[in-house]
N, C-alpha and C positions, 0 to 999 in steps of 0.2 A: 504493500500500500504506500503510494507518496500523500507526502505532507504539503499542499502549497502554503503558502506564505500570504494569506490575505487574510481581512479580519473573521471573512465567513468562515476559510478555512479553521480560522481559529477556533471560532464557537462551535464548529461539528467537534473538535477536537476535543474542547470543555464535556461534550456531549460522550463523548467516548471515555473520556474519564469516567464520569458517572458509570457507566457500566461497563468500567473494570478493564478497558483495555491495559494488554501488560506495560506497555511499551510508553505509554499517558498518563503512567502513575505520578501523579504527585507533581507535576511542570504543568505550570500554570502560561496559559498563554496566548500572544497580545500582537497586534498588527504591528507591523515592521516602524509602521509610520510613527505612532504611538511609545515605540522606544529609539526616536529618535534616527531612526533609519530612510532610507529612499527604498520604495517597494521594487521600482523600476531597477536601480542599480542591486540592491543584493540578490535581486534574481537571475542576474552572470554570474553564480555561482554557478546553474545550471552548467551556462556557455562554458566554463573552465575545467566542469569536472568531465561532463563530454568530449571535450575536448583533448582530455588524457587518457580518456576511456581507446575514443578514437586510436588515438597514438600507441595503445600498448602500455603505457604505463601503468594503471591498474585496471582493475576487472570490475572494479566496482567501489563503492562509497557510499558511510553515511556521514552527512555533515551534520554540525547543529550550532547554532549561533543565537546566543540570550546577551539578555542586555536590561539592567533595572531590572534584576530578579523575574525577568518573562523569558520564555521562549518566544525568538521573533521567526527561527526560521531551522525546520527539522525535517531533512530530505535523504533519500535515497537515492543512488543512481545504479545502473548498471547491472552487472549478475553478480550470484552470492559466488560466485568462483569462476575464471577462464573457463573449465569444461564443462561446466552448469547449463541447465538452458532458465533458471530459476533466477529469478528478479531478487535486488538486493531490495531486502525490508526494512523501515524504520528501526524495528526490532533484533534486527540481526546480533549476533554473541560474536566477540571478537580476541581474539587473543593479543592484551595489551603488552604483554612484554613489561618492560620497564615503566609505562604507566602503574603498575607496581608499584612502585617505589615509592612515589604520592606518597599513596593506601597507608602501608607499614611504617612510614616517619610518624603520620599523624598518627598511629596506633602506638608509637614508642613515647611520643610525646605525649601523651595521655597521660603514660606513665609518669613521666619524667614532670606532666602536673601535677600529681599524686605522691608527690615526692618521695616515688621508689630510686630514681640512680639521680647522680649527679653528671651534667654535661663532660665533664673535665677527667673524670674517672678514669681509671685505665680500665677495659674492656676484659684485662685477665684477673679483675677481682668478682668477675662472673666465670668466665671461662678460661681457666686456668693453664689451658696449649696455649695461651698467647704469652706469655710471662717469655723475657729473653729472646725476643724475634732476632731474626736478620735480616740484613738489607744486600741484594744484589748488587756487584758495581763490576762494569764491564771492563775490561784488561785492554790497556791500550795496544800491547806489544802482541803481534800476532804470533810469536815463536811461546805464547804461554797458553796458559787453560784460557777460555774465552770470557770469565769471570771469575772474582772470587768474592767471599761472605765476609761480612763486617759486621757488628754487633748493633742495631738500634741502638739511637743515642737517647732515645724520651718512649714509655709505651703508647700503645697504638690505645686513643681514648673514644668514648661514647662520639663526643663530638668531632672526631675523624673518620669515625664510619657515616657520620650525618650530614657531611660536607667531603665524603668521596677524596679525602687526602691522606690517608693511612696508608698509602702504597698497596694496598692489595689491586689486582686487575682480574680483568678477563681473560679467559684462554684465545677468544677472538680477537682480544684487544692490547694485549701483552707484548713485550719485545720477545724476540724467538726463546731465549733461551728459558724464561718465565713461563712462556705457552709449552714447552717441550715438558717440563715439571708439571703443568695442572694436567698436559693430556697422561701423561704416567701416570698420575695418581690418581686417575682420573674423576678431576674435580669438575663438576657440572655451572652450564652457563646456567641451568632453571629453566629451559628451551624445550627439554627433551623427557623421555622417560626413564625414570631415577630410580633406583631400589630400593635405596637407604635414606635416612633419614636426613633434615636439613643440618640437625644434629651432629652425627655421624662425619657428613662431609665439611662441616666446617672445623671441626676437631681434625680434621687431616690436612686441610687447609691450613690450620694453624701452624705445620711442621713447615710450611714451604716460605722461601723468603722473599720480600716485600721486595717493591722498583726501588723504590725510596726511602728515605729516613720519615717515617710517622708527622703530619702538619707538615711537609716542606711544599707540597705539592698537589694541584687538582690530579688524580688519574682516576678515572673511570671504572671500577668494579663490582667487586661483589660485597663488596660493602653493608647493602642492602638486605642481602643472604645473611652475613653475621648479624645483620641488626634484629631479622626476624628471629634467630635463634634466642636473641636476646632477650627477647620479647616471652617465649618459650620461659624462661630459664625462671625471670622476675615474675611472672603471670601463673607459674605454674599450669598453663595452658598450652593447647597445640597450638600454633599460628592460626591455623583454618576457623577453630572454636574461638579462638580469643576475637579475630577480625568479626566475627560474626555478631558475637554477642556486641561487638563494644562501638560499629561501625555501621555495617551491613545492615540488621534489622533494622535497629534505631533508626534508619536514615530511610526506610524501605528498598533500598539497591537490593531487588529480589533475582537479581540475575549475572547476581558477581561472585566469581566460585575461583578456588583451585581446580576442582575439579567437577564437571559438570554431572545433574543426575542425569538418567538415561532418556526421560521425558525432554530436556532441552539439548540433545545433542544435536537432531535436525536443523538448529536455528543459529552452531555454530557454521559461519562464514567460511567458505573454501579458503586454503593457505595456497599462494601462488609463488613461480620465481621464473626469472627470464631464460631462459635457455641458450645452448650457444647461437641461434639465429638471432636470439634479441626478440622473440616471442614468450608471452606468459604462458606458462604451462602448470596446470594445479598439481602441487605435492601432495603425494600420496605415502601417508606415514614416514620414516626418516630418513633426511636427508645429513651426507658428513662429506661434508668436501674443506682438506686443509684442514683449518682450526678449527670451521664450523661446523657445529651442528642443532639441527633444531631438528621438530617434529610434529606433522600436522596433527597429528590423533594422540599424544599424550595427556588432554584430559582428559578423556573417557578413558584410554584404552593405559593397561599398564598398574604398576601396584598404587599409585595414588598415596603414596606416604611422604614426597618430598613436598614442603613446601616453600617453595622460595619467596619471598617475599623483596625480593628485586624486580623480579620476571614471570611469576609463575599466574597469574591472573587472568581469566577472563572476562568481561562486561560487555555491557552497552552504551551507547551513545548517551541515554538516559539517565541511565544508573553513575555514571560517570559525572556527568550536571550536576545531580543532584550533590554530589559529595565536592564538587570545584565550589557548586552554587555555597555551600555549609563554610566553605574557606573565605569566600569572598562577603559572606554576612561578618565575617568576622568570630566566627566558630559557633555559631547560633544557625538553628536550622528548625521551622515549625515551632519555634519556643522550646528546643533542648537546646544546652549548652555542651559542645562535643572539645570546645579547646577554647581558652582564655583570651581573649582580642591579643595581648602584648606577646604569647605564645608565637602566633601568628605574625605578628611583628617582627620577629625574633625568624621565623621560620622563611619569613619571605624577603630577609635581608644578605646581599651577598656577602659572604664570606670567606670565600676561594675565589681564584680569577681561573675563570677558564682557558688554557692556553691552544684552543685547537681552533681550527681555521672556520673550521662552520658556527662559531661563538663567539666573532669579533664586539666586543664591546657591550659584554655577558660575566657578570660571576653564577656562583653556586653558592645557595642557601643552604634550607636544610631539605632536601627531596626534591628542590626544583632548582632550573636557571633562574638567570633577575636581570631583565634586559638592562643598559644603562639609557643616555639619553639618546636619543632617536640617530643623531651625528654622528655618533660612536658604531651605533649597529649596524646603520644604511640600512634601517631596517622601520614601519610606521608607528609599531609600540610603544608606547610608553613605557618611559622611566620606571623602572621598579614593574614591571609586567613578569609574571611566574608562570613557568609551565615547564615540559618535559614531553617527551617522547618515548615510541616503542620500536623494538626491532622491527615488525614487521608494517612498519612506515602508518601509526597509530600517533597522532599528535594532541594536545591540548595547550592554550593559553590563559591565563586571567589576568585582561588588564586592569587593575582596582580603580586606575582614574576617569577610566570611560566606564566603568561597572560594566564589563564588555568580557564575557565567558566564548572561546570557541572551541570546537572540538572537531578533527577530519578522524574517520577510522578508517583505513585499508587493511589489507591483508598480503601485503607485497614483498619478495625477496629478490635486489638489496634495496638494504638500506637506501633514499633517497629525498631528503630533508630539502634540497636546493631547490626540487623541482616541483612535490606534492605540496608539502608545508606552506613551502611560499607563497604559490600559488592561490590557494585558499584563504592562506591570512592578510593576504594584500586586497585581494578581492573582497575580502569581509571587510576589514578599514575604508574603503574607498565609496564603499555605501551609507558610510556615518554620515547624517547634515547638519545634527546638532547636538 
């Protein structure tokens, strides 16, 4: 079913709430004009995502764009997969990857207003393999070994896992010889199907040594893995139960799972990847080429015990909203309190500078990027604007000073931020009027 974007549209929609559609739960919502938008311009959103539909670049799309706590504008395009003949739905379940990582901050911070850990802590007075790390340092002289180990000079703390500077990495993301160690011992990106627990693999994780000395540096990891373990540890709860009780319900995100039950498997969205002609072709169960790997049926199919809480997630475009929308009230959502306004403050302020090329003029918070001023990015966001992305080219933003929430979901392998993301978030800016 598509969504237009006009006010009738709207009121059928009001209409479909009332009787329970799943996908209308709880988004409330308002003509484009109404939240400040032009109806004529944010509707080339159509023109852009067909437009890459056309091209190859994905198979399908669901956008959503709110603005003043409404939805102005929640579309689908395209098919639920390249070799589908099935339309993508409002509804569609998608595998966010590292939109994860949101989820489980604001789940640690919880805690962390609860005053169960301190930011500053070292991380091995929970988990005790971290005590005594080392740090990788690569040999200049090639007649030697190609690295050797040096001792951490400070421990790896809560708030280096929460700003991604603790040197831990990716096995996709790692210098060779860091990637050669996760695939031996074989540590999981959270992609794939895992036997053991998040547990298990981060205690093995623990034994391997870091890029960097702990706070010297943004790198990208697993970070988010150790912090759900954390989460585990202090909670006394699984990750899956703990996000449930303390997130999920609360908020009604009735369609955000580890792992899905067998009644919504239908409604996850095809996993696609280009092939060597540079055609999408749907992944069927897993794929391991090089460092990577990931796997289209690991929620359903597989033992179901790892939880990653980097990557391991899947939702809706919906379900998704509503939990930016919670961040952007300021941690207030239908009159519950899920996180303290200055938490948030604290969470949406950068604190690491990103040093990669598709982040000019970007730190890192705690779970999300934080654009700087518009100069800096070449980019239309605003100042202090938060969001984060997924592997398989899943985006969100929330700019707090337009009150301006957007979300693109694909399902696409690789990676491709320059050309999906953009695309969408330029197109959404350029239909503001006031």
């Amino acid at each position: 079913m598509k969504i237009k974007t006009s006010y009738l549209i709207s009121t059928i929609f009001s209409i479909c709430f009332l009787v329970n559609f799943a996908f209308a739960q709880e988004l409330v919502f308002d003509s484009p004009e109404n939240l400040g938008f032009s109806t004529e311009r944010i509707d080339r959103i159509e023109n852009v995502m067909n437009e890459m539909i056309d091209k190859g670049i994905i198979s399908g799309a669901v956008t959503l764009v709110a603005r003043h706590d409404k939805v102005a504008y929640l579309e689908a395009f395209g098919k639920k997969g390249a070799e589908e003949k099935k339309k993508m739905e409002s509804d569609q379940i998608f595998r966010i990857a590292s939109m994860s990582k949101a989820i489980t901050t604001v789940g640690a911070m919880m805690l962390f207003e609860e005053g169960k850990f301190m930011l500053d802590e070292p991380i091995s007075k929970y988990i005790p393999e971290f005590k005594n790390m080392k740090v990788m340092v690569l040999n200049e002289s090639k007649e030697k070994e190609p690295y050797h180990l040096v001792d951490a000079t400070s421990p790896i703390t809560i708030r280096h896992l929460l700003t991604q500077t603790s040197g831990i990495t990716y096995n996709f993301f790692g210098q060779p010889y860091i990637s050669e160690l996760y695939k031996t011992n074989n540590i999981s990106d959270g992609l794939t199907q895992t036997e053991e627990t998040i547990g298990e693999m981060v205690k093995r994780l623990a034994k391997l040594p870091l890029m960097h000395q702990p706070g010297s540096q943004f790198t990208y990891g697993l970070n988010t893995d150790v912090l759900g373990y954390l989460i585990e540890i202090i909670s006394g709860k699984p990750l899956d139960e703990y996000l449930k009780e303390r997130i999920f319900d609360p908020l009604n995100m009735n369609d955000t799972y580890f792992f899905l039950p067998k009644n919504k498997v239908k409604r996850l969205a095809g996993l696609n990847k280009l092939n060597i002609q540079g055609n999408l072709e749907q992944v069927d169960g897993e794929i391991i080429k090089g460092t990577e790997r990931y796997s289209s049926d690991y929620h359903y199919n597989g033992p179901k015990s790892h939880f990653s809480g980097g990557g391991g997630l899947v939702s809706t475009a919906s379900d998704y909203y509503i939990f930016l929308q919670m961040l952007l009230n300021k941690g207030e959502y239908n009159g519950k309190n899920f996180l303290g306004r200055k938490t948030i403050e604290l969470m949406t302020s950068a604190q690491s500078d990103i040093d990669y090329f598709w982040a000019r003029g970007t730190g890192f918070g705690f779970g999300f990027t934080i654009s700087g001023e518009p100069g800096e990015t070449g980019n239309p966001e605003s100042a202090g604007t938060y969001g984060w992305s997924g592997y398989f080219n899943t985006f969100f933003w929330v700019d707090p000073k337009e009150e301006l929430i957007g979300i693109i979901l694909t399902q696409t392998v690789p990676y491709n931020p320059s050309v999906i993301e953009r695309n969408f978030r330029n197109v959404v800016y350029q239909a503001i009027i006031e």
